[in-house]
C-alpha positions as CSV (number, residue, x, y, z in Angstrom):
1,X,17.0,-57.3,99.7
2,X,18.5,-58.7,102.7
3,X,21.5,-61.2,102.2
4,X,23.1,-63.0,105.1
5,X,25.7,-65.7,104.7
6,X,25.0,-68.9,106.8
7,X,28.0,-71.0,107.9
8,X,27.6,-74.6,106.0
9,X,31.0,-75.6,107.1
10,X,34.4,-75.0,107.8
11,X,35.0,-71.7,106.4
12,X,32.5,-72.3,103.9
13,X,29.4,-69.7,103.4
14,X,26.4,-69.8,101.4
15,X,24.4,-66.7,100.6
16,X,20.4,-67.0,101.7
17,X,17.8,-64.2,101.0
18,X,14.8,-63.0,101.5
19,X,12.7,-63.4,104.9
20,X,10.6,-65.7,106.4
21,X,7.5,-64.5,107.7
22,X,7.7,-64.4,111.4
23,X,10.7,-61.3,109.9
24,X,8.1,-58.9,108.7
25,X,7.1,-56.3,111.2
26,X,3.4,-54.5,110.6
27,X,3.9,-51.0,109.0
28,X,7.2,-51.7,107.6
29,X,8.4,-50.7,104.3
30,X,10.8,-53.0,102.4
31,X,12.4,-51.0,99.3
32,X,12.9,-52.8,96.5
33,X,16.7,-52.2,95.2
34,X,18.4,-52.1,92.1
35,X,15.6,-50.1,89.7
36,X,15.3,-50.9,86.5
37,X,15.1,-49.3,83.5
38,X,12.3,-49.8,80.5
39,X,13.9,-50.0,77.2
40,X,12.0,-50.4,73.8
41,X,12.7,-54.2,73.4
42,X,11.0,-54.7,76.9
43,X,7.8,-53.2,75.7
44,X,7.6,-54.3,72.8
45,X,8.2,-58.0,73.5
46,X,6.2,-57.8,76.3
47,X,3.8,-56.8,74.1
48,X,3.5,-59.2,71.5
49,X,4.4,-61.9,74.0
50,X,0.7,-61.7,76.0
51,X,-0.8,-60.7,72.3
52,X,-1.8,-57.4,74.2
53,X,-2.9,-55.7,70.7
54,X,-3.7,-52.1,71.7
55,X,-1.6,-49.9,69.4
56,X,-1.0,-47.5,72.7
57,X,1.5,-49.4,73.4
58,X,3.5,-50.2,70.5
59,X,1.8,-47.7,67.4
60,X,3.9,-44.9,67.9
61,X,1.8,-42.6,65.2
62,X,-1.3,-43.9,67.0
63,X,0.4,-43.0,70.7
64,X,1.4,-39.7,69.7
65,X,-2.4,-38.6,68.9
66,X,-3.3,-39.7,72.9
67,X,-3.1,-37.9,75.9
68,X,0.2,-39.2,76.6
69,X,1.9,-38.0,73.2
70,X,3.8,-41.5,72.9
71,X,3.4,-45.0,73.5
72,X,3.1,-46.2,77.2
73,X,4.7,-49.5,78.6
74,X,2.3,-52.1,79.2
75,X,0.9,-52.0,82.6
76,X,1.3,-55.7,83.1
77,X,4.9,-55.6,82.1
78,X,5.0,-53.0,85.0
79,X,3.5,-55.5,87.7
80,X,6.0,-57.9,86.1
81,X,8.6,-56.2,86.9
82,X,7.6,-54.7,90.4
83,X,6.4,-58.6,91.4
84,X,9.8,-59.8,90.1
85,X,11.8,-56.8,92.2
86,X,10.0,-58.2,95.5
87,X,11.0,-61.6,95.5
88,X,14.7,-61.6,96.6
89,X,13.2,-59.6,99.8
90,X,9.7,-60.6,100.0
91,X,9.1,-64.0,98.9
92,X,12.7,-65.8,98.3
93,X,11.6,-68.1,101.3
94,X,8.2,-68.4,100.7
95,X,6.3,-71.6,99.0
96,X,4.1,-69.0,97.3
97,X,2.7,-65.3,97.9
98,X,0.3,-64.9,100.7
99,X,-1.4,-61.9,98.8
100,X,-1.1,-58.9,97.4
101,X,-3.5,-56.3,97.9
102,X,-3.6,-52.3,97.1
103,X,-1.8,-53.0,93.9
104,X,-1.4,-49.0,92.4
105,X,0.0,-48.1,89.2
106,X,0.0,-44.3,90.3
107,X,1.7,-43.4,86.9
108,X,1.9,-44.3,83.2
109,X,5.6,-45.8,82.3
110,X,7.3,-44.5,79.3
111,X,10.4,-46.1,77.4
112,X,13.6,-44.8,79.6
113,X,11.4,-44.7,83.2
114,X,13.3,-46.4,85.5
115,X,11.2,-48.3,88.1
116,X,11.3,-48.6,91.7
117,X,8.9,-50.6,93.8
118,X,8.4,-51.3,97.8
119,X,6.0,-53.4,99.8
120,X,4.2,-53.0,103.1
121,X,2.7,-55.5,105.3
122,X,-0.7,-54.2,106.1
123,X,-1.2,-57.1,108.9
């Protein structure tokens, strides 16, 4: 996230972030700070809110006979989050998101992961 305070007027500053485009350099990586941390509520909500009915991710009897032992986070609540982590840095000055490519989801979340996310510009 990159904040920088813009005069307005007589000592008087307003906070701007983000970037426009002509800031991103090819090959760079932008971190995505603070993390955030998946609690049970977020799942579950998430969940029920986009009617995702797979009892993986909310059956923990059912979870805890998979390969994973226990119930996993919803995968779109993890693109949520990651998309939502960007936009302060990414697209805060943007009219919409030019693309996202290469999305990976090299992992399964579990309740109490805490996620991190960064983005690259390809070209």
């Amino acid at each position: 996230m990159i904040a920088v305070a813009q005069e307005v007027g007589p000592r008087r500053f307003r906070e701007s972030y983000g970037r426009y485009f002509e800031d991103f350099t090819v090959g760079d990586v932008y971190e995505h700070r603070p993390g955030r941390t998946i609690s049970e509520a977020d799942n579950t909500w998430f969940t029920l809110l986009t009617m995702n009915q797979h009892p993986l991710h909310f059956d923990a009897a059912y979870a805890a006979r998979s390969e994973f032992g226990r119930p996993v986070v919803n995968s779109c609540l993890t693109l949520a989050i990651v998309a939502g982590m960007s936009v302060s840095d990414v697209s805060q000055k943007a009219i919409a998101n030019l693309g996202w490519n290469d999305i990976r989801l090299i992992a399964p979340v579990f309740v109490g992961d805490t996620i991190y996310a960064e983005s690259v510009r390809l070209r």
